[in-house]
N, C-alpha and C positions, 0 to 999 in steps of 0.2 A: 819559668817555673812549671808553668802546663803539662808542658811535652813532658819532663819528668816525672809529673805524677802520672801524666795518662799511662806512662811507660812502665813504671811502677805495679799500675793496676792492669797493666795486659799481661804482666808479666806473672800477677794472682793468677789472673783468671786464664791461662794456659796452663800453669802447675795443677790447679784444681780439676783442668781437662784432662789433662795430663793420668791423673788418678783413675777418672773415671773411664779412659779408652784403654790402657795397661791393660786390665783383663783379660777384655775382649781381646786384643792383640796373642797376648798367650796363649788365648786357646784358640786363635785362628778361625776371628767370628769377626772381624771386621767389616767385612762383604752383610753380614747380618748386622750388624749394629748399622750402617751408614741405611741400610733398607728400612728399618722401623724408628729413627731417630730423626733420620733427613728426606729420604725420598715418600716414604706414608705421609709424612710432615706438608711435603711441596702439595700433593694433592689433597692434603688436608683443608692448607688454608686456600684453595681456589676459588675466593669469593669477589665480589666488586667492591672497588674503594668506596663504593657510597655505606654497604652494607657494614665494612670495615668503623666509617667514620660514626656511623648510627652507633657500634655500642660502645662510644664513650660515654653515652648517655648514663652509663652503668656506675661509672665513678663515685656519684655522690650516691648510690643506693647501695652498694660495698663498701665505700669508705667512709661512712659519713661522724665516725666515730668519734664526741668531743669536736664536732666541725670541721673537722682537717682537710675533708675537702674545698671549704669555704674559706677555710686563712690561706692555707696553699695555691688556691689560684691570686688570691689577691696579691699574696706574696710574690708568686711568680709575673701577673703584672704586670706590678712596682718596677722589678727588675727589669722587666723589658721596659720599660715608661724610662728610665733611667738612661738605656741605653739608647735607646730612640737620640733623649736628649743629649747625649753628649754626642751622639754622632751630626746633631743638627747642628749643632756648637763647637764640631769638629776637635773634640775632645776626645781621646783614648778611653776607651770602655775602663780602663783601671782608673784613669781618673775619676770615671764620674759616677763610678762604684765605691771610688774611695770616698767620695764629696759626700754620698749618701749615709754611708757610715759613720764618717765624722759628726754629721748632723745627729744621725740617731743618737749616736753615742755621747756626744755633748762636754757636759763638764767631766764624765768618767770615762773620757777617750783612752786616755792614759794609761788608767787601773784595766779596764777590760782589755788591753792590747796585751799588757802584762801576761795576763791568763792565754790570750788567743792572739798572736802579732797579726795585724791587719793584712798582712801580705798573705795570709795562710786563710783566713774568713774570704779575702778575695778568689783566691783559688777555690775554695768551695762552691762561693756563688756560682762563678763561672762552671766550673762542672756538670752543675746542676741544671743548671742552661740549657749545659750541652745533654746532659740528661734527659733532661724533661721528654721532647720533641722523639729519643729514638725509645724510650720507654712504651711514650703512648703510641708509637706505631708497632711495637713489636705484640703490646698488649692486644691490641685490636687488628694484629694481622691476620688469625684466624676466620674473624667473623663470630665469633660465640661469646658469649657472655658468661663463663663462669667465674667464680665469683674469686678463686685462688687466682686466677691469672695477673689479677688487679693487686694484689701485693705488693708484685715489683715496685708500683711507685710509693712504696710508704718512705722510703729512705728520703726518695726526693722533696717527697711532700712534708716531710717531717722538718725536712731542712729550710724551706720554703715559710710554711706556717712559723715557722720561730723568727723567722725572718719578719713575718706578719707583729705578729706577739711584740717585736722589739720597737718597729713603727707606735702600734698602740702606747707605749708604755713611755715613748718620747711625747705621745703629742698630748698623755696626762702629766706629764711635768711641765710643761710650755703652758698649761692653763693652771699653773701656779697648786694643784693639788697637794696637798700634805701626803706623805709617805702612808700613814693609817687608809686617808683615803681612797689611795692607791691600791692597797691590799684588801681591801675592801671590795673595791671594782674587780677584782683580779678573782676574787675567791666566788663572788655572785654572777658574773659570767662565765665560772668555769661548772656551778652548779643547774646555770639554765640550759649549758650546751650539756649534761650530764642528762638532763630530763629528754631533751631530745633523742638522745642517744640510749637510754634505760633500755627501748624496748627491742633494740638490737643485738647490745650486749645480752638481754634475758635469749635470745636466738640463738644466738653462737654460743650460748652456754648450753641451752639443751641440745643442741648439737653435739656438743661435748662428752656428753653424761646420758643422752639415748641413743643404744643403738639400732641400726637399720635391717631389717630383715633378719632379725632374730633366729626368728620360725626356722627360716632354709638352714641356717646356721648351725644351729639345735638338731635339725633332720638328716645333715650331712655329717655331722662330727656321732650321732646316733647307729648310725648307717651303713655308716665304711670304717673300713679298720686305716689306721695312720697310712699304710702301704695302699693303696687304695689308690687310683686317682682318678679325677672327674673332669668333664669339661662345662664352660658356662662359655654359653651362645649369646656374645654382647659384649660390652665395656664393664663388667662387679667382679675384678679380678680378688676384689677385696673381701669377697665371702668367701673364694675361696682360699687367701690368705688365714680370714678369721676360723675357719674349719681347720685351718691346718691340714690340707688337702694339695696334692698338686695337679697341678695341668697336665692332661694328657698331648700335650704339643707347646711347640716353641711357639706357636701362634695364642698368647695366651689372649688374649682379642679377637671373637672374630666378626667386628664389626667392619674391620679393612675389607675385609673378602664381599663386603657389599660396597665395598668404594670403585666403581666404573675409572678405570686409569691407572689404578693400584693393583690390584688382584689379575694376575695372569694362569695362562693355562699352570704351569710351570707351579705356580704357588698354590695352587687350588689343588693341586693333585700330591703336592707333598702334604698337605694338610688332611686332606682327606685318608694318603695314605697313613699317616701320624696317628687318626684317629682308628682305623682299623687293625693297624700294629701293636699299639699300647693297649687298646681293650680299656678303655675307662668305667668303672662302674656305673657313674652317673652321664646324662648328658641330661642340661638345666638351657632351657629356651625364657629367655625373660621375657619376651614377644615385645621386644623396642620397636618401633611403628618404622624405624631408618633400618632394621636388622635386622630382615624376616628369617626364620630359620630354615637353616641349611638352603636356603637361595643365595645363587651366584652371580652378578652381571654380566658373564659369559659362561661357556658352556660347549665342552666335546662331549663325544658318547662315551669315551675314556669317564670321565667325570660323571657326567650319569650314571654309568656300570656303577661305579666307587658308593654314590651316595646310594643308591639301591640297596648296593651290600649294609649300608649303616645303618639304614631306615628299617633293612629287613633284620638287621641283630639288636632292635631295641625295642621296646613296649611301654608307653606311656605307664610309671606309676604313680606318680601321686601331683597335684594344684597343691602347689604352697604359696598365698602373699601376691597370687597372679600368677606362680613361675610354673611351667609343665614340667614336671622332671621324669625325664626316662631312665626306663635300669635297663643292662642291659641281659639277654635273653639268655636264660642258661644252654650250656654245651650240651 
């Protein structure tokens, strides 16, 4: 039954690519989509597996929401604990995945297969298995710790900690507990993992509800007229989003151009030329300490020429928030 689910799900997850490369293809940007998706990507993550493995440390400080990273590993475990043992006992892993189920499940085998056929809960677990292991490598194949990357594993972990959740709830009815007391337990351990969790949830809510760099926001949508377009020197593609502003180049990033491996003469000089063709009103230096402005890790006198010219048609006007922002020089 595997193979056909795996098949199944290759078969989403190609239609869904499917959608996203169409465009590109149509308008004959493929050679550019494969450049900022895959090959910025290779030089992106060129870190050491040891730095790689450091931030899974990051797990339970991103997830730790109602403990889900605490039932999910246990959960996950289990399952491996399970299979250990049936393979010492030379048992089929569906055996001794079934054996464990049965157990949990007990007198209400019956009734919960009804809802969920045991053959299908097996396939899940196993999934998630096989889940687990390429999740947290792809999470931490970068080297960085932010804090979206760690999402991907909610599905598994979700699945995992329920899996926890259903151990618990066997081994209070094996100590003879009344139903009341049950719910009881269920409802006071979901209130203290709630308190742990308070001060996160208040995080990610004002996250929510404040936003970031107002000021530049305010000063650009002030500033320039809708036709207008600006450049921001770094990774806050998002301000200019929020301005409603566009980029004066396909490079709407230009924190690659300080990546040594990435950035060639080739792209540095379309870039450049991009910026001197369009004429952007603004040009915004957020001074990232990895993305000094307008520096290159290589360098012709072609290149040089170029940025002279940009440096000489622009004049610091105003510090907003930290950000330098240049206008550029009238005609």
């Amino acid at each position: 039954m595997i193979p056909q689910v795996l098949l199944a799900m290759s078969v989403g997850a190609l239609l869904v690519s499917a959608l996203v490369i169409l465009p590109f293809a149509w308008h004959g940007a493929l050679a550019q989509f494969w450049d900022a998706a895959f090959l910025y990507n290779f030089v992106y993550i060129e870190e050491t597996w040891l730095d790689r493995f450091l931030i899974l440390r990051y797990i339970p400080v991103f997830l730790p929401a109602l403990g889900l990273t605490l039932f999910a590993t246990v959960g996950g475990l289990i399952a491996t604990l399970a299979f250990a043992e049936g393979a010492r006992q030379r048992q089929s892993v569906w055996t001794r995945w079934g054996d464990t189920l049965d157990a949990l499940w007990g007198e209400r085998a019956r009734e919960i297969q009804n809802a969920l056929p045991r053959g299908q809960v097996l396939v899940l677990i196993a999934i998630v298995m096989i889940g687990l292991p390429i999740e947290l490598i792809l999470v931490s194949l970068s080297g960085n710790g932010f804090d979206h990357y760690f999402l991907a594993l909610l599905p598994v972990f979700a699945v995992l900690a329920a899996f926890t959740f259903r151990i618990v709830l066997a081994m209070l009815k094996r100590v003879a507990l009344a139903r009341w007391a049950i719910a009881v337990f269920v409802l006071a351990l979901l209130a203290v993992l709630l308190l742990f969790a308070a001060e996160d949830v208040q995080s990610v809510w004002q996250r929510l509800v404040r936003r970031e760099n107002t000021a530049i926001i305010h000063y650009l949508a002030q500033n320039t007229a809708p036709r207008d377009e600006i450049y921001i020197w770094g990774s806050e593609a998002r301000v200019s989003f929020e301005a409603k502003r566009r980029s004066a180049t396909r490079f709407i990033y230009g924190a690659p151009f300080s990546r040594r491996g990435y950035a060639t003469p080739t792209k540095t000089r379309e870039f450049l030329h991009d910026l001197l063709a369009r004429k952007p009103r603004f040009m915004l230096d957020i001074h990232a300490p990895n993305h000094p402005f307008l520096t290159f890790p290589l360098t012709t006198s072609e290149i040089e020429s170029l940025k002279q010219q940009l440096v000489a048609a622009y004049q610091e006007r105003a510090t907003i928030e930290g950000w330098t922002i240049y206008e550029r020089r009238a005609p």
